[in-house]
Phi, psi and omega in degrees: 000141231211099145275095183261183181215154190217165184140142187302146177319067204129014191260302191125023201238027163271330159312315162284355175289295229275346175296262212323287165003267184316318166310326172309278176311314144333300192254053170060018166274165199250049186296144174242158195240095194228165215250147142239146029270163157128273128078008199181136158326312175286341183293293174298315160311298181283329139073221163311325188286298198290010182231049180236121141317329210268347184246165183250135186248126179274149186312317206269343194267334158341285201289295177321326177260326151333313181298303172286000143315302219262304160327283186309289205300298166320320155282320172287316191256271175344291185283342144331285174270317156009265143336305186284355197052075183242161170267145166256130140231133227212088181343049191118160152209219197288348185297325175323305189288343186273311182295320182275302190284309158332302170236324183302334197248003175069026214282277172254192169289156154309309193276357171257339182280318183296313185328288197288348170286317207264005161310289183302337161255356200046065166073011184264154181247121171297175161247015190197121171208107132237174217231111180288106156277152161217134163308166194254353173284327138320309166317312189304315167318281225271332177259337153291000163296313192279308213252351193088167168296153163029035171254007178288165169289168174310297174307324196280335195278357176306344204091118186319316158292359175255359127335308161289322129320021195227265212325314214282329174283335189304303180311318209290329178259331192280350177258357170264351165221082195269354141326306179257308180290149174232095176303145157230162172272075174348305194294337188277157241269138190318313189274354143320313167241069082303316163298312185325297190308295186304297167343304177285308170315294174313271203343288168352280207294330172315320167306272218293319153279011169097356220259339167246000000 
């Protein structure tokens, strides 16, 4: 089972990976948990590259190195456990490169972007993404809060509209797969949406076994 979590920079919903992780684990499972870009040794090098302030990246070579990141990390790692019958979660995925490069950086259409998305993983699809909404004047708070003044990543520095463009494509695909996507309300309080998560999480596994 293949879980991701999405959500604008500053939403929480890298927090909510590492809950569901520990919960998981708690209750004797082996989940594994890994972030993009990164999760592999090639991974973690670009990386570096696309969240360095000092450097400037043009959008398409942007969308390109996400990509080859998010490629290594689906061959090395994902599928792997996959196979093995591990739950993966997993701290961005291709919904991020549709949301960021897509619309915050204007890079291509959607439909050219789901194509090259579905290149790049060979089709695989989560089965589960949820996705933490928060307004981004909020989000900006919570991470200057978090991080200091003039401590963002190449990404976080992009700017509040271009944030803002992100969240709306974020609504935009969840509401074009409400199947697969689970809104949470980014303001209620982390162990709120976290019970939200698990609750959903049984309720899944409970189907996909037959139990309901």
């Amino acid at each position: 089972m293949l879980l991701t979590f999405e959500g604008i920079d500053g939403s929480g919903k890298s927090t909510q990976a590492r809950l569901l992780k520990e919960r998981l684990e708690a209750e004797g499972e082996a989940p594994l948990l890994l972030r993009e870009p990164g999760g592999t040794d090639l991974s973690e090098r670009v990386r570096t590259l696309l969240l360095d302030p000092a450097l400037h990246i043009e959008p398409f070579a942007e969308l390109l190195l996400f990509s080859a990141a998010r490629a290594q990390l689906v061959a090395e790692q994902i599928r792997p456990a996959l196979a093995a019958g591990r739950i993966v979660l997993c701290d961005r995925f291709y919904d991020s490169t549709t949301a960021y490069q897509g619309s915050g950086r204007a890079v291509a259409d959607w439909g050219w972007i789901r194509d090259f998305n579905q290149h790049v993983t060979g089709n695989l699809v989560p089965d589960r993404t949820y996705l933490v909404e928060l307004d981004p004047k909020q989000a900006q708070a919570r991470r200057a809060e978090r991080q200091g003044a003039g401590n963002e990543d190449r990404m976080e520095a992009a700017g509040l509209a271009f944030q803002q463009r992100v969240a709306e494509a974020y609504h935009q695909l969840a509401r074009a797969e409400p199947e697969r996507f689970y809104i949470l309300d980014g303001t209620q309080s982390i162990a709120s949406l976290h019970a939200q998560i698990w609750a959903d999480l049984q309720q899944g596994r409970a189907r996909n076994t037959g139990m309901e």
